[in-house]
N, C-alpha and C positions, 0 to 999 in steps of 0.2 A: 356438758349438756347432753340429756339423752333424751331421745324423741321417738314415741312411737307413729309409726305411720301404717296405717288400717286402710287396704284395699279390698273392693270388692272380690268375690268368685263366681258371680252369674255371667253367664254367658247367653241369655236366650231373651230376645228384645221383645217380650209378650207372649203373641200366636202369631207373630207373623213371618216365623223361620229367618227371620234373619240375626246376625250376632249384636253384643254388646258387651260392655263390661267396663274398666275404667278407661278414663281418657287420659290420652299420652302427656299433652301438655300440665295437665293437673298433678301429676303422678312428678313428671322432669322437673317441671318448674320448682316446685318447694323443695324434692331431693335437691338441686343445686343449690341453693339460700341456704339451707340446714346445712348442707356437706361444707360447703366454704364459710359460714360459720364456726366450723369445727366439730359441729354437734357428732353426736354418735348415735346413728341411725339405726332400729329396728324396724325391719318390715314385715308386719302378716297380715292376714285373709282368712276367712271360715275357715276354707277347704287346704290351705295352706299352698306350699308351691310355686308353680309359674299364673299367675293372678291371666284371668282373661282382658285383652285388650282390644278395645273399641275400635272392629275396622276403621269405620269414620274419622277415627280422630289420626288415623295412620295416613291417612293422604296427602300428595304434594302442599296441597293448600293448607292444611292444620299444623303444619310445621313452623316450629319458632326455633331459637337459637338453642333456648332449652331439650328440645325435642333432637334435632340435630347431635347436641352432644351427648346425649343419652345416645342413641344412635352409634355414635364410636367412641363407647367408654365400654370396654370388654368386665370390668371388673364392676357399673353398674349393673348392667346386663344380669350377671352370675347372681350378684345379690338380689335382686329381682324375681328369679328362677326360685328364688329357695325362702318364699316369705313363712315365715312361722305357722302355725297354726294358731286361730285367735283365741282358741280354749286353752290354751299352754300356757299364756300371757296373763300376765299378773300387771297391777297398774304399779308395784312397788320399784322405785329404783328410776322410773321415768319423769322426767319435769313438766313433758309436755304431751299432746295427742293430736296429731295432724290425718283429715281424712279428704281424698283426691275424691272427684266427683266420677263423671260417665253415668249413663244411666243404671250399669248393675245393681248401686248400691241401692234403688227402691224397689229391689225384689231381695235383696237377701239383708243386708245390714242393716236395713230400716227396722227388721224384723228379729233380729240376734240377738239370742238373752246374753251373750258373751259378752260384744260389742255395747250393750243396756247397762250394764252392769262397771262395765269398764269406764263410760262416761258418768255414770253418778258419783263412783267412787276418785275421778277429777275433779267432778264440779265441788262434791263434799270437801277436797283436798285444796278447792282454789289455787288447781293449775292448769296453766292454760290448754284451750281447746280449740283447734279450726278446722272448720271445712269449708269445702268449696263446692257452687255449680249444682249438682243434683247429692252432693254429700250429706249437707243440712237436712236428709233425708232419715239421716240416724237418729234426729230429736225427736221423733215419732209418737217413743215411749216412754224414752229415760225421764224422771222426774228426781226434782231437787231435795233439799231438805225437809222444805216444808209440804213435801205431798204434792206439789203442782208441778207442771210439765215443766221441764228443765230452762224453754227456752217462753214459758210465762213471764211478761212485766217483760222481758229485754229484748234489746234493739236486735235486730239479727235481718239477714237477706239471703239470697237462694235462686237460685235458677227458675226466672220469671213465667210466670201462665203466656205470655205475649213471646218469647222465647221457646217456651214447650210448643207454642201453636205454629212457631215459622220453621221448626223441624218436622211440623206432621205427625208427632207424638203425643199429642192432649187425650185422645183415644185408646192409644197403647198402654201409658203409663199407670200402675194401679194405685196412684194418686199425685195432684200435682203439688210441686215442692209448698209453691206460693201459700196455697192455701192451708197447706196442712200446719205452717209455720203460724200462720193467723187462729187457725184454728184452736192453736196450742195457746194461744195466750199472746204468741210472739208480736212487738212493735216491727211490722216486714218495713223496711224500706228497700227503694232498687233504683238507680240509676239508669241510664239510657241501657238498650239491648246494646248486648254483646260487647258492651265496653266496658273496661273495669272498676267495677264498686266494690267497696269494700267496707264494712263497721265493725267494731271495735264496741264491745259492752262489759266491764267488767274484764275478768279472761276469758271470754266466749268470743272469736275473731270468726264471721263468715264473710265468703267472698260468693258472689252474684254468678260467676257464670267462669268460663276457659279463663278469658283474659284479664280476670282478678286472681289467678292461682300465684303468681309472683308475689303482688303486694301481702296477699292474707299471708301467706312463708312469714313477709318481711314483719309484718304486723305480729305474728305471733311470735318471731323471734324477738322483739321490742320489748314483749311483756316477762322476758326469762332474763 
């Protein structure tokens, strides 16, 4: 099994000088379920490199067991340092496409003809695709075969409007996940805040928020 996994490179939380980028739990959580599957991991990003990570999701309190072992796995760490560039990457030779949330990814990957490009030629290929939390943010543009937005007609979930509002980011954000998934055409459904949901459409797997980043892993690894 080979899997790509597509992290953000912004760094910059709006205008309001503070940082962001991806979230830790997002990012450890499915690297573990994929690694101990056995899969064989690729990682890139726009700008390629050490990917920016989400103070916030760095603190005492946002740490899971995932986060922890990321933490003291010296040979995750390196891999991480050195994510591909996302222009370099071809979808040939991958089964699957996993993408970790944080808010980066709705200023730069929402907007990526690389990353746009890369998802259409999955979905044409009918293999599996997940994101998680604010990642669902890359279905923006990409559109399917028949000309309509990728995640028109299917069931799909995202990092909630009621969730953006209890971070104080509704204002910040240059659009919210919730809607722009409805917008699309998308059937949104979401489960309680901050607890894990997860749906399953087809091979299209999104998970709702941090604490669905485990199950959606486990979910798209079900579909390979």
């Amino acid at each position: 099994m080979k899997i790509l996994m597509v992290l953000t490179s912004h760094d910059e939380l709006g205008d309001t000088g503070k940082k962001t980028g991806f979230w830790l739990e997002e990012f450890a959580a499915p690297y573990y379920v994929f690694k101990d599957a056995g899969a064989d991991i690729t990682l890139a990003s726009p700008k390629g490199g050490q990917p920016p990570l989400d103070p916030s999701s760095n603190t005492d309190d946002a740490q899971t067991d995932a986060t922890k072992r990321f933490k003291a796995d010296d040979a995750a760490q390196k891999h991480l340092a050195k994510t591909e560039v996302l222009s370099t990457i071809s979808a040939e030779g991958f089964d699957a496409i996993f993408y970790p949330g944080g808010h980066g990814p709705l200023w730069d990957l929402a907007e990526d003809s690389d990353s746009k490009k890369l998802l259409e030629t999955f979905a044409a290929s009918e293999r599996p695709i997940g994101a998680v939390c604010h990642a669902p943010a890359v279905f923006k543009h990409p559109k399917g075969s028949d000309g309509k937005p990728l995640v028109s007609g299917k069931t799909v979930t995202g990092f909630t409007n009621t969730e953006e509002e209890g971070v104080g980011l509704t204002d910040v954000v240059p659009f919210l996940v919730e809607d722009m998934l409805k917008e699309n055409g998308g059937d949104y459904q979401k489960g309680d805040d901050w607890a894990s949901f997860v749906v399953t459409d087809g091979k299209l797997v999104t998970g709702q928020n941090p604490a669905s980043s485990e199950e959606a892993a486990h979910k798209l690894l079900a579909l390979l």
